[in-house]
Biotite code that builds the C-alpha atoms (Angstrom):
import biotite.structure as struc

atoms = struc.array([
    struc.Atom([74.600, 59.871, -56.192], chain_id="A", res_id=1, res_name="UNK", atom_name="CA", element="C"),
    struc.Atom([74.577, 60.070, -52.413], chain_id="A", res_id=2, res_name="UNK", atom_name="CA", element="C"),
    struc.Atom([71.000, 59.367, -52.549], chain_id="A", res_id=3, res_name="UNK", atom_name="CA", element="C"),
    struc.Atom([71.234, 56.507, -54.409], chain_id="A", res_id=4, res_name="UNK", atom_name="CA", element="C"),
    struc.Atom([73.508, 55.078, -52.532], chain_id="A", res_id=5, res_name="UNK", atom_name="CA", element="C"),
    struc.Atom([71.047, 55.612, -49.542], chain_id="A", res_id=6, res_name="UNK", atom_name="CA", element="C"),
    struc.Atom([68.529, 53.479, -51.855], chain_id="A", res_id=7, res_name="UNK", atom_name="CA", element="C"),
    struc.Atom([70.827, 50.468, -52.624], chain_id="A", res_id=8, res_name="UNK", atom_name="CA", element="C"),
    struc.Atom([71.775, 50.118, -48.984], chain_id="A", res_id=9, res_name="UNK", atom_name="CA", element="C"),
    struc.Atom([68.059, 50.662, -47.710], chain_id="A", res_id=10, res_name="UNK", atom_name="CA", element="C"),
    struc.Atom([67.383, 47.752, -50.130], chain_id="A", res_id=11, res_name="UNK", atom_name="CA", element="C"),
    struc.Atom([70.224, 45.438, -49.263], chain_id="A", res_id=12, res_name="UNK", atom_name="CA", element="C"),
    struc.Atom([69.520, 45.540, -45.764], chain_id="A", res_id=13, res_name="UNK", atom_name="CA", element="C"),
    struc.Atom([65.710, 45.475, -45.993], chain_id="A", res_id=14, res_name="UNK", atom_name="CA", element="C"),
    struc.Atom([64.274, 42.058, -43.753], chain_id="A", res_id=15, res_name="UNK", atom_name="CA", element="C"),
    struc.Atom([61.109, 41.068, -44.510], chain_id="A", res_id=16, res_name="UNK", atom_name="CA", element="C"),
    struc.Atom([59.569, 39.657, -41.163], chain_id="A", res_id=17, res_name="UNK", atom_name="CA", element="C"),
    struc.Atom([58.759, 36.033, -41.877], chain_id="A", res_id=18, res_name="UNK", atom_name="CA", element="C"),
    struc.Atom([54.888, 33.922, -42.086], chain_id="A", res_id=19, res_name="UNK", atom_name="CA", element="C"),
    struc.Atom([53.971, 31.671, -39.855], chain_id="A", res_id=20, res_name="UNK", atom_name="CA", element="C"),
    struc.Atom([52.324, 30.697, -36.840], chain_id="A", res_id=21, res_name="UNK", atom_name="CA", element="C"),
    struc.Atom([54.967, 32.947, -34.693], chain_id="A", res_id=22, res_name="UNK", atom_name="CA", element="C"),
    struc.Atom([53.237, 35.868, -36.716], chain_id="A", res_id=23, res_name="UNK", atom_name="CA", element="C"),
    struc.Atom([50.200, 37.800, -34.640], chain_id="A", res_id=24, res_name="UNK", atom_name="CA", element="C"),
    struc.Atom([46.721, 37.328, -36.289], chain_id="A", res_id=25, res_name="UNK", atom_name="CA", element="C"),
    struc.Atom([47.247, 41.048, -37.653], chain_id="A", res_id=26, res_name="UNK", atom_name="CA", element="C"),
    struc.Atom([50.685, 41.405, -38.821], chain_id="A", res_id=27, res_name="UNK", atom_name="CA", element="C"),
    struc.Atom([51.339, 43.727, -35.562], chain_id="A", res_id=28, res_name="UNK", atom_name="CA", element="C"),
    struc.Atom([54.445, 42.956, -33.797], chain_id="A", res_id=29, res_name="UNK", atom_name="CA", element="C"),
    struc.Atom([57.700, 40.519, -34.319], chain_id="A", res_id=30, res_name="UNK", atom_name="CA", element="C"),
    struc.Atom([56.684, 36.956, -33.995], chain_id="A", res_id=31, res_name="UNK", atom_name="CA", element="C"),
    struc.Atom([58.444, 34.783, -30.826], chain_id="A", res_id=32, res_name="UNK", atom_name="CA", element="C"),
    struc.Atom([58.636, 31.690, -32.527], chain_id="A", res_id=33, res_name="UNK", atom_name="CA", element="C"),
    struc.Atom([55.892, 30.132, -29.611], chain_id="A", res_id=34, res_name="UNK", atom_name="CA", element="C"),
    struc.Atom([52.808, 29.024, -31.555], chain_id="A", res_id=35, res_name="UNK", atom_name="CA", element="C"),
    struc.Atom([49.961, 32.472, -31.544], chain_id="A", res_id=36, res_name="UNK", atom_name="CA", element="C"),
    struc.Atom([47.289, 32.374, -28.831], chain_id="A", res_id=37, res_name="UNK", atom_name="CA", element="C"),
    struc.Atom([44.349, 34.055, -29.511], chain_id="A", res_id=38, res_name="UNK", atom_name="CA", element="C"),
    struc.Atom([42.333, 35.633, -26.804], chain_id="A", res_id=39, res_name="UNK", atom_name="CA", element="C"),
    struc.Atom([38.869, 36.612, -26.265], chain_id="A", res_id=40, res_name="UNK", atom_name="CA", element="C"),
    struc.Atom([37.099, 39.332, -24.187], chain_id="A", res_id=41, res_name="UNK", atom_name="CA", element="C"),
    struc.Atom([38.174, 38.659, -20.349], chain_id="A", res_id=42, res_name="UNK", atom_name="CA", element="C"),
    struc.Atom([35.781, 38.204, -18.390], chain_id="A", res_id=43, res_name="UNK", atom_name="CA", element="C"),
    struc.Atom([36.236, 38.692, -14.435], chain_id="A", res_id=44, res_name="UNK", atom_name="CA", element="C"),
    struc.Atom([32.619, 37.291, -13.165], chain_id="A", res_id=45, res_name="UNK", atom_name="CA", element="C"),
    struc.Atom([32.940, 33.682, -15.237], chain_id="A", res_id=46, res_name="UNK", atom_name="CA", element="C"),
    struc.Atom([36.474, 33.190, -14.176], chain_id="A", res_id=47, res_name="UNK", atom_name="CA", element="C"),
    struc.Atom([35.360, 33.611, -10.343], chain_id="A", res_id=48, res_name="UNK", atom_name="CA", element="C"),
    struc.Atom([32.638, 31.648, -11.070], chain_id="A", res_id=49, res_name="UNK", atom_name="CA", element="C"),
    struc.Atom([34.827, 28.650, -12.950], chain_id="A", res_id=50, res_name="UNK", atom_name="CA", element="C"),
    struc.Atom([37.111, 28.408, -10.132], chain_id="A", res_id=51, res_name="UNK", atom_name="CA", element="C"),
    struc.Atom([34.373, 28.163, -7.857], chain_id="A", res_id=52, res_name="UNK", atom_name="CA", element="C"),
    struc.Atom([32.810, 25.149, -9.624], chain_id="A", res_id=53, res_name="UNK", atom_name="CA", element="C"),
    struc.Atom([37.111, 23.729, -9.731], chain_id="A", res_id=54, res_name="UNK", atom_name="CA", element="C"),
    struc.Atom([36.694, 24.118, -5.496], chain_id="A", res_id=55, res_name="UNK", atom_name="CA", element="C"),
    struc.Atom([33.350, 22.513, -5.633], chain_id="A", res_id=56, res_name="UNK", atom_name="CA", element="C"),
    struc.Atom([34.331, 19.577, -7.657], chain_id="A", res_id=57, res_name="UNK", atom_name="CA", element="C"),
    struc.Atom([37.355, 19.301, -5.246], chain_id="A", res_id=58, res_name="UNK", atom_name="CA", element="C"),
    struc.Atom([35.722, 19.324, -2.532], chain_id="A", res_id=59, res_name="UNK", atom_name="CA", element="C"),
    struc.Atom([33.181, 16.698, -3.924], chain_id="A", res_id=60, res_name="UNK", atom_name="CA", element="C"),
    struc.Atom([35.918, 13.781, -4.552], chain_id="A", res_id=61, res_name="UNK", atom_name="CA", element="C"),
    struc.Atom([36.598, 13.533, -0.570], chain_id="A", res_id=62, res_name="UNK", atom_name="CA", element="C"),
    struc.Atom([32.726, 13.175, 0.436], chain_id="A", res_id=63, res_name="UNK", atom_name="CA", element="C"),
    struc.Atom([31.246, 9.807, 1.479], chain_id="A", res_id=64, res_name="UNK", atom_name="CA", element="C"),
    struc.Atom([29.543, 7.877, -1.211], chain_id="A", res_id=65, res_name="UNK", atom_name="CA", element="C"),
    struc.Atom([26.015, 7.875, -0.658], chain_id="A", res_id=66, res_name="UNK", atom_name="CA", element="C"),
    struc.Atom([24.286, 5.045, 0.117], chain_id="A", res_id=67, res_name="UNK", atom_name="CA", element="C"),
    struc.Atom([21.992, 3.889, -2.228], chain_id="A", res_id=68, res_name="UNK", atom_name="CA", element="C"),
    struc.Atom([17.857, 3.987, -1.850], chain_id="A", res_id=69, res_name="UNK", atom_name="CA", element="C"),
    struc.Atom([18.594, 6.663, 1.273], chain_id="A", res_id=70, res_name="UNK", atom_name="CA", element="C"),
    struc.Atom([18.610, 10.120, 2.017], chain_id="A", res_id=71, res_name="UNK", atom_name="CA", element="C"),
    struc.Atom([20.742, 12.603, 4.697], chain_id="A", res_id=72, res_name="UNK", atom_name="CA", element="C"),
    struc.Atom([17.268, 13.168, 6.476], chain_id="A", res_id=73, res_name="UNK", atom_name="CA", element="C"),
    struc.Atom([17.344, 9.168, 7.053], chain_id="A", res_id=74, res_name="UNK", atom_name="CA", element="C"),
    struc.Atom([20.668, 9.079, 7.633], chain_id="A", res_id=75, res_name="UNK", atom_name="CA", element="C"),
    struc.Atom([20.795, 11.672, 11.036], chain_id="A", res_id=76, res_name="UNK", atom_name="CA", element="C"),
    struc.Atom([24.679, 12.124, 11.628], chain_id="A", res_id=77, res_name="UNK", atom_name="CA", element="C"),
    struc.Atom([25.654, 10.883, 8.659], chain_id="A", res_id=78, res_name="UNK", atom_name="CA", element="C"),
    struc.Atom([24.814, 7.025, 9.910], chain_id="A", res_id=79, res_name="UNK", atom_name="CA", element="C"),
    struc.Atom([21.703, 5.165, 8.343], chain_id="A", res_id=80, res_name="UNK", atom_name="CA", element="C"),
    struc.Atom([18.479, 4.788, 10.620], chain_id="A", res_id=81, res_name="UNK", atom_name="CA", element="C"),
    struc.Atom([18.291, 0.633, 12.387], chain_id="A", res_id=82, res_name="UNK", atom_name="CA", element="C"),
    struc.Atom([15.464, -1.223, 10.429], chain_id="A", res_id=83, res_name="UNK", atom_name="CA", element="C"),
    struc.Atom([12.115, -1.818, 11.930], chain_id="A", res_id=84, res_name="UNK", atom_name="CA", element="C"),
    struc.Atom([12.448, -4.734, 14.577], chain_id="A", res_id=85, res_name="UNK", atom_name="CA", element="C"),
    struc.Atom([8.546, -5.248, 14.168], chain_id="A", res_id=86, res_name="UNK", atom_name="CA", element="C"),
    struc.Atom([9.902, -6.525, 10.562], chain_id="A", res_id=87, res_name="UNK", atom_name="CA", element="C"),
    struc.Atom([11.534, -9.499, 10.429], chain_id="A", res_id=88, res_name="UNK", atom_name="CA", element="C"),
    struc.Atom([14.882, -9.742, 9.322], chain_id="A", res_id=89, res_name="UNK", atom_name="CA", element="C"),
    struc.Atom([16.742, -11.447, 5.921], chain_id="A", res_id=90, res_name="UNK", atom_name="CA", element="C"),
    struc.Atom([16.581, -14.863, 6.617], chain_id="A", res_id=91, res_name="UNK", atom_name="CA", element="C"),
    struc.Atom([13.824, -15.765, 9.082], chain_id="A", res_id=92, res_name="UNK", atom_name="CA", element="C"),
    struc.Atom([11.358, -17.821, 7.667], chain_id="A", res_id=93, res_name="UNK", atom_name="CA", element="C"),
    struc.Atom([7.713, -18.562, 8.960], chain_id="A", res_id=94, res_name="UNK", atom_name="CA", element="C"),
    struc.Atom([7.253, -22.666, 8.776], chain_id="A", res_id=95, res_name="UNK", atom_name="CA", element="C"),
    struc.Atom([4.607, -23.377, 11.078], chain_id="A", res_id=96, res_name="UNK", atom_name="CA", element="C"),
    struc.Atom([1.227, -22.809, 9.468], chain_id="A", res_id=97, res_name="UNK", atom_name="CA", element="C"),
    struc.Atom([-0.627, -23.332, 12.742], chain_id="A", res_id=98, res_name="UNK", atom_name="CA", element="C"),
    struc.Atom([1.226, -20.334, 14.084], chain_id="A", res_id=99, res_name="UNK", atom_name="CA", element="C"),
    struc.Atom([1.939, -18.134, 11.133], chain_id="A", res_id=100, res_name="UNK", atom_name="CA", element="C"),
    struc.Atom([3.260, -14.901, 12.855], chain_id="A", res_id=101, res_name="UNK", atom_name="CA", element="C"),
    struc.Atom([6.078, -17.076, 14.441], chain_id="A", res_id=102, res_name="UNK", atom_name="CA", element="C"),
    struc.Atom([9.188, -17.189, 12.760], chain_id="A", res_id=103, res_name="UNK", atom_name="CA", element="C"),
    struc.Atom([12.524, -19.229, 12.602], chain_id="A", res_id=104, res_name="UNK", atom_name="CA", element="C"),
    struc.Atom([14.376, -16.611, 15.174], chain_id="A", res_id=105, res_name="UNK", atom_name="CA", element="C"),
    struc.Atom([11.621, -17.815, 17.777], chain_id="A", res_id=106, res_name="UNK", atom_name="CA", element="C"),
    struc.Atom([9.714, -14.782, 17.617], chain_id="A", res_id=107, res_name="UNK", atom_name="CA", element="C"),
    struc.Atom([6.117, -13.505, 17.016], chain_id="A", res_id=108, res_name="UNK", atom_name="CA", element="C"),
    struc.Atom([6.184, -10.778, 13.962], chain_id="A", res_id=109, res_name="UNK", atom_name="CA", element="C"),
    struc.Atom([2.804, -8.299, 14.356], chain_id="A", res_id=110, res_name="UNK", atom_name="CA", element="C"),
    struc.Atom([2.050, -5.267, 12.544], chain_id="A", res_id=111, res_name="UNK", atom_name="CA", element="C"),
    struc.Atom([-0.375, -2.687, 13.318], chain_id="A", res_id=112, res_name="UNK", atom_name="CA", element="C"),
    struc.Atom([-3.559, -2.009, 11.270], chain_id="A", res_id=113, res_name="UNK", atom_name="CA", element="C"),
    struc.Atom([-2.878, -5.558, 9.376], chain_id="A", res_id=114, res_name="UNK", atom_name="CA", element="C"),
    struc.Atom([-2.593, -8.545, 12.064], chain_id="A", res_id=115, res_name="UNK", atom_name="CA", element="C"),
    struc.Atom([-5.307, -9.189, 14.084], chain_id="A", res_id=116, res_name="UNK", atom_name="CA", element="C"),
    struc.Atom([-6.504, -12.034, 16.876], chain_id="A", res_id=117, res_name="UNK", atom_name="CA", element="C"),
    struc.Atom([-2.941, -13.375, 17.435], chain_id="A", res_id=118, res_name="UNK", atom_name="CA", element="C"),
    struc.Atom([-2.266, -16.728, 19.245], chain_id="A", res_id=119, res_name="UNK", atom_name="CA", element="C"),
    struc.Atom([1.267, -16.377, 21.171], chain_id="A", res_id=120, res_name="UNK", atom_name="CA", element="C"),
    struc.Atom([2.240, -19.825, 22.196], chain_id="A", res_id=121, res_name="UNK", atom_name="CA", element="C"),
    struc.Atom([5.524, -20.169, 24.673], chain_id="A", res_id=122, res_name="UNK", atom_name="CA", element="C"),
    struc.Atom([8.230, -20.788, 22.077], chain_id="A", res_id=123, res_name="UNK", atom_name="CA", element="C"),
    struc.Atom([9.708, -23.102, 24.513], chain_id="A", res_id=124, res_name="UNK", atom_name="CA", element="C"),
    struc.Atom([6.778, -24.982, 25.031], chain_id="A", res_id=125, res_name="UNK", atom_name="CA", element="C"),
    struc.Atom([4.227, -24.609, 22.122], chain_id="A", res_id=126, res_name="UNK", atom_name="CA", element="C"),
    struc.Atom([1.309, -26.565, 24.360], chain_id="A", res_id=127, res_name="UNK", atom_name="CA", element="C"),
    struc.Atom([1.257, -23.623, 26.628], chain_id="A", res_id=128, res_name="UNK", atom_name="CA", element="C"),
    struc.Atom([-0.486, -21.067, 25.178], chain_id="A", res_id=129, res_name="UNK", atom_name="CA", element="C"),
    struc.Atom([-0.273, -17.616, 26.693], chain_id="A", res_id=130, res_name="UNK", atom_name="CA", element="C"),
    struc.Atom([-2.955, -15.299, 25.026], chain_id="A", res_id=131, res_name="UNK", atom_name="CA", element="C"),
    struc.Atom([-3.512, -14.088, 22.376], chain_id="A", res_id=132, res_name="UNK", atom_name="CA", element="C"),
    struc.Atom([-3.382, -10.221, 21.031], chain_id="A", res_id=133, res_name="UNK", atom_name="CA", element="C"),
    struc.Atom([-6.366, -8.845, 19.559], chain_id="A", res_id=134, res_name="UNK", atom_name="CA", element="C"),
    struc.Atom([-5.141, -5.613, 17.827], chain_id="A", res_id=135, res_name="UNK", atom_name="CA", element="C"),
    struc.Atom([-1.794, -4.060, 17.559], chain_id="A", res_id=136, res_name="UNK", atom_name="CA", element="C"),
    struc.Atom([-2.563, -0.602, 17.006], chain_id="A", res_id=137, res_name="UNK", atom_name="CA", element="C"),
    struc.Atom([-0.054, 2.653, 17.587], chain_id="A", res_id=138, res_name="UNK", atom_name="CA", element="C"),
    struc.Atom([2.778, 0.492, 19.380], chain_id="A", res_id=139, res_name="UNK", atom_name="CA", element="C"),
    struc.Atom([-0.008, -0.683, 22.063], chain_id="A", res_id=140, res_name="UNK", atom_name="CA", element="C"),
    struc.Atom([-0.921, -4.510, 22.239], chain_id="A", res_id=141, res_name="UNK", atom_name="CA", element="C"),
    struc.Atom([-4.988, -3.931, 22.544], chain_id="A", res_id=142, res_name="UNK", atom_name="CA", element="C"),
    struc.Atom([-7.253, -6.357, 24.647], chain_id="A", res_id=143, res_name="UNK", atom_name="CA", element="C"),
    struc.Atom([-10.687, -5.916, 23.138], chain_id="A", res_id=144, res_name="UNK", atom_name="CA", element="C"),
    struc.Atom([-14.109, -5.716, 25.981], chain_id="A", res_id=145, res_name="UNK", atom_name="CA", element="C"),
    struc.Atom([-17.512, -5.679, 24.489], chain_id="A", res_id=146, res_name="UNK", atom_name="CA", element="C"),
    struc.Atom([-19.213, -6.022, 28.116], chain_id="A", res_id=147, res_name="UNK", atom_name="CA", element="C"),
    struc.Atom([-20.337, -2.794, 30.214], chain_id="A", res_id=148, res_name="UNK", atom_name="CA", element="C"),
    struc.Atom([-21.529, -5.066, 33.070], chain_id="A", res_id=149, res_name="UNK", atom_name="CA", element="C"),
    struc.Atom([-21.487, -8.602, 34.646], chain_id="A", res_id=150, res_name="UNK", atom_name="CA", element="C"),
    struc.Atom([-23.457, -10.436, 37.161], chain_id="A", res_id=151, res_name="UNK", atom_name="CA", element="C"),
    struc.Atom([-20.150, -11.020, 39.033], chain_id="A", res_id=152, res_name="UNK", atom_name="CA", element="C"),
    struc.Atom([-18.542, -7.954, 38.809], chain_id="A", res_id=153, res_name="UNK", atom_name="CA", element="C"),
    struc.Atom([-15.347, -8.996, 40.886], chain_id="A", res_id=154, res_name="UNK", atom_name="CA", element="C"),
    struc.Atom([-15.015, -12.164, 39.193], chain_id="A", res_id=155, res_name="UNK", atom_name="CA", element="C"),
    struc.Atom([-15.169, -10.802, 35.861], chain_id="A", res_id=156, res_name="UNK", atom_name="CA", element="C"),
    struc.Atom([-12.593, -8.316, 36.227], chain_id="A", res_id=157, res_name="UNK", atom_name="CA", element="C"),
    struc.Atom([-10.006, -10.826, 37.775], chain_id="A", res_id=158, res_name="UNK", atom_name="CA", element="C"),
    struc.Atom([-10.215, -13.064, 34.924], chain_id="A", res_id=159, res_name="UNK", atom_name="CA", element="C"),
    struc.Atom([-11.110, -10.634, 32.056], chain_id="A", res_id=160, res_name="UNK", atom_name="CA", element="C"),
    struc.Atom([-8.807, -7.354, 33.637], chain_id="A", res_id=161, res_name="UNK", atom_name="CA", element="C"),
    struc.Atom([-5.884, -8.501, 35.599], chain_id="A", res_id=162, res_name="UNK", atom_name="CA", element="C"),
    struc.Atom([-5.119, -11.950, 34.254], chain_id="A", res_id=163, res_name="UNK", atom_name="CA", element="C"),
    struc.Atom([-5.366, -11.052, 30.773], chain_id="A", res_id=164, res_name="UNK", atom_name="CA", element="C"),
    struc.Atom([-3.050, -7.569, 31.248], chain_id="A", res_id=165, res_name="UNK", atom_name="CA", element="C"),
    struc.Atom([-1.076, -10.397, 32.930], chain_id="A", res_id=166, res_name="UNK", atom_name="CA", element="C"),
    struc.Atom([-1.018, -12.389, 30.207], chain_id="A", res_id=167, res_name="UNK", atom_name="CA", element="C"),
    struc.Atom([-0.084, -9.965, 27.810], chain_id="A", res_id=168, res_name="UNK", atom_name="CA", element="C"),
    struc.Atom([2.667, -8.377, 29.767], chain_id="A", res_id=169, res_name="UNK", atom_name="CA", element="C"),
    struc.Atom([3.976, -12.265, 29.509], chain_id="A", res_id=170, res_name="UNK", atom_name="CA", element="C"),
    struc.Atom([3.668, -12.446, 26.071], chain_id="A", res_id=171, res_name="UNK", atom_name="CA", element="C"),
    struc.Atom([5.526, -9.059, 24.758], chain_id="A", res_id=172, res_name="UNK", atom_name="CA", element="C"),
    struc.Atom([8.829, -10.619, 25.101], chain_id="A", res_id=173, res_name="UNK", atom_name="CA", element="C"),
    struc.Atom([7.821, -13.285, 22.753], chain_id="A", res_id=174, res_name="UNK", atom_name="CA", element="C"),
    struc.Atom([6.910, -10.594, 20.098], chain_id="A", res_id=175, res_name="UNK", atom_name="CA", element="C"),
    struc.Atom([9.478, -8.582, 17.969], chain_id="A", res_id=176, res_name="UNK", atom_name="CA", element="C"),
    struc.Atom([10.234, -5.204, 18.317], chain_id="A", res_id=177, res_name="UNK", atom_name="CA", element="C"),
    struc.Atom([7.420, -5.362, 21.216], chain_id="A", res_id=178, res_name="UNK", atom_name="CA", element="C"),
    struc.Atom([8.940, -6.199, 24.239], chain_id="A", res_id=179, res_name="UNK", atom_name="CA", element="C"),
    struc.Atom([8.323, -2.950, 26.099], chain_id="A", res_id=180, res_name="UNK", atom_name="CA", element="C"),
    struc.Atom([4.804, -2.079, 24.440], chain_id="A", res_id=181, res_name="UNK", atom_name="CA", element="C"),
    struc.Atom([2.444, -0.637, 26.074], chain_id="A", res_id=182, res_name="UNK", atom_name="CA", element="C"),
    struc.Atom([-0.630, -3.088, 26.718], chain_id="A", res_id=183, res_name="UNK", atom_name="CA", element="C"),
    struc.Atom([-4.070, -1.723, 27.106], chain_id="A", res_id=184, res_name="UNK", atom_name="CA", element="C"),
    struc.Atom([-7.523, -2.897, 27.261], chain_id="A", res_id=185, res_name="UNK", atom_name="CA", element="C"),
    struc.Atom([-10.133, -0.862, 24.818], chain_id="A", res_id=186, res_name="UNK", atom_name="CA", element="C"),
    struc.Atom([-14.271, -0.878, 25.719], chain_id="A", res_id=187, res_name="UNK", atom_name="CA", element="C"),
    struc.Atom([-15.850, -0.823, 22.429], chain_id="A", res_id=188, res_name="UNK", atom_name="CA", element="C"),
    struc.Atom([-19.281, -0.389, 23.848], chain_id="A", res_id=189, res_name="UNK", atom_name="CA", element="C"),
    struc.Atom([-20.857, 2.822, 25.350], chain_id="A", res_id=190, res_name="UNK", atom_name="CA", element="C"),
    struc.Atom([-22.161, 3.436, 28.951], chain_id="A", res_id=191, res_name="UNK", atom_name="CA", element="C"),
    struc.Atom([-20.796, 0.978, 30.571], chain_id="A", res_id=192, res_name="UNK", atom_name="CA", element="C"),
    struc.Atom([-22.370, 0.190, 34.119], chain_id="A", res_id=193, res_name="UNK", atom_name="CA", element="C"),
    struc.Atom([-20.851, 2.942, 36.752], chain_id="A", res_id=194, res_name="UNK", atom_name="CA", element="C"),
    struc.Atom([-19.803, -0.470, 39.356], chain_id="A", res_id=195, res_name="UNK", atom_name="CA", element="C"),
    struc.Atom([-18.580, -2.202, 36.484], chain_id="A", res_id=196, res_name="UNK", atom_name="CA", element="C"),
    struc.Atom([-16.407, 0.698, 35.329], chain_id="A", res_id=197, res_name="UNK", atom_name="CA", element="C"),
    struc.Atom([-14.929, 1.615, 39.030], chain_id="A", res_id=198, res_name="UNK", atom_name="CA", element="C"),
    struc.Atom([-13.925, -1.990, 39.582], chain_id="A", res_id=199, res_name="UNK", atom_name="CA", element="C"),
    struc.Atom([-11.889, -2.200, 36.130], chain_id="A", res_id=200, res_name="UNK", atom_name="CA", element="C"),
    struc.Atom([-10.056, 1.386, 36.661], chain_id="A", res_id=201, res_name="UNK", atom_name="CA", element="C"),
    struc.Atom([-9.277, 0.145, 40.464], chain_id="A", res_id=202, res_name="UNK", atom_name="CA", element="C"),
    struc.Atom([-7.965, -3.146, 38.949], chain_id="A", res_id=203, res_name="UNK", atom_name="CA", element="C"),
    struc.Atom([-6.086, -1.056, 36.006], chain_id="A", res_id=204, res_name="UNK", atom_name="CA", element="C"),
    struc.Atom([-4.960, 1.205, 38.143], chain_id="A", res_id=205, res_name="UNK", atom_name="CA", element="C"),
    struc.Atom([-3.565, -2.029, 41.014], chain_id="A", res_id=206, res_name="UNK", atom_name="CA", element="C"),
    struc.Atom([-1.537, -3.385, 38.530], chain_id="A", res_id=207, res_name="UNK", atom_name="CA", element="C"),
    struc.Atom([0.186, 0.133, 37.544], chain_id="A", res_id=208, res_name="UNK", atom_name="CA", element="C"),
    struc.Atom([1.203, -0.492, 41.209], chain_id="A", res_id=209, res_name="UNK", atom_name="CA", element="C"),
    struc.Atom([2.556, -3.952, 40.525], chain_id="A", res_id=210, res_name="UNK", atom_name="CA", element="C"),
    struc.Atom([4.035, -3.300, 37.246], chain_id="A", res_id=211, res_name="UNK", atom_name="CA", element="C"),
    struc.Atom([5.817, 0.142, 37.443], chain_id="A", res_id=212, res_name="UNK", atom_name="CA", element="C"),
    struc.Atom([8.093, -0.281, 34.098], chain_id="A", res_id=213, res_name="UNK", atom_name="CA", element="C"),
    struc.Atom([4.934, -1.097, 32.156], chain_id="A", res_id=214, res_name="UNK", atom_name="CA", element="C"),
    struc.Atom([2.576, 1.178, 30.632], chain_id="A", res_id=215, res_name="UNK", atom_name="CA", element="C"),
    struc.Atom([-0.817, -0.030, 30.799], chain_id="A", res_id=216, res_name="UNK", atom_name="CA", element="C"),
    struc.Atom([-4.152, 1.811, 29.764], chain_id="A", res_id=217, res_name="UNK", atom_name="CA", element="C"),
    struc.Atom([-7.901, 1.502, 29.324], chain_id="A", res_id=218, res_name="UNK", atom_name="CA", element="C"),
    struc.Atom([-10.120, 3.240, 27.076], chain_id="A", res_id=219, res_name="UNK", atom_name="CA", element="C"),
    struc.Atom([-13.906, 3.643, 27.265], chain_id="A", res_id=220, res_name="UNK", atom_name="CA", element="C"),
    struc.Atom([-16.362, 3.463, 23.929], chain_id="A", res_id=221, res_name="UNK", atom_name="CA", element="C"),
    struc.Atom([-18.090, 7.020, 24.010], chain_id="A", res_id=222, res_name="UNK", atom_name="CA", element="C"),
])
């Protein structure tokens, strides 16, 4: 009797844990009421590596947009490199077509290895022409010399060596991006008469004297 009473009370009292979503996967446990979260393996080495990629992507919303069509190397502290000045800039236009290197701005645009044999007319006075350049060529304004003699030596270096470095030292300011080029004068023919070469390195090397802030060369054919 005792023992049955046991029974009844067992089964009266008996709660049968509800279904749901509070319920874990395996029927383990009491359920919270919060809606079951399954986990997977943990794994230590992707979360470091997650929230390093968070950081990263942080850190990437308060860098400087890039600027388009460059690069950091062109860009040295962080700023973009000026444009070539031996280019001319948006907006200058080259109307004369008896003087096709001079544009709008009132300069002379020249660019090695392409223009060659150059008239440079005064801007302010286009009837005055001052020489013209025979090859651009490494940042130097080249005056070209066939001759390796002359029958006046002296005379042929005044006009042909120190007015015509004259003249081109004159006409650099009227060029773009050329105002402090070198200027030069290049002797495309071999074995040049010994007189004839000592009077044109004196005269080259007289006007170093004179012009201290320019750089002025010669080169010999070999």
């Amino acid at each position: 009797m005792r023992l049955l009473m046991i029974l009844v009370w067992f089964a009266l009292h008996r709660r049968t844990p509800p279904d749901g979503p509070g319920k874990p996967p395996d029927g383990n446990g009491d359920g919270d009421g919060k809606p079951s979260q399954q986990h997977g393996p943990i794994n230590a080495g992707e979360n470091v590596s997650n929230a390093q990629d968070a950081i990263g992507t942080a850190r990437d919303r308060g860098k400087p947009a890039e600027i388009p069509g460059t690069t950091s190397e062109s860009r040295p502290g962080g700023g973009q490199q000026p444009s070539d000045p031996t280019e001319p800039p948006p907006g200058v236009t080259f109307d004369d077509p008896r003087r096709p290197n001079l544009g709008s701005d009132g300069k002379y645009y020249i660019r090695d290895g392409v223009d060659h044999d150059v008239p440079i007319d005064d801007p302010t006075d286009l009837s005055r022409t001052i020489t013209d350049i025979d090859r651009p060529e490494g940042g130097v304004l080249w005056e070209e010399k066939s001759a390796v003699n002359a029958t006046d030596i002296d005379k042929w270096v005044n006009k042909q060596v120190i007015k015509k470095t004259e003249a081109y030292i004159d006409a650099r300011q009227h060029i773009a991006g050329r105002e402090n080029a070198p200027v030069g004068i290049d002797f495309t023919t071999p074995n040049p008469d010994p007189a004839f070469k000592a009077a044109v390195e004196k005269a080259i090397a007289d006007l170093r004297v004179k012009y201290p802030d320019v750089t002025i060369l010669v080169k010999w054919a070999e």
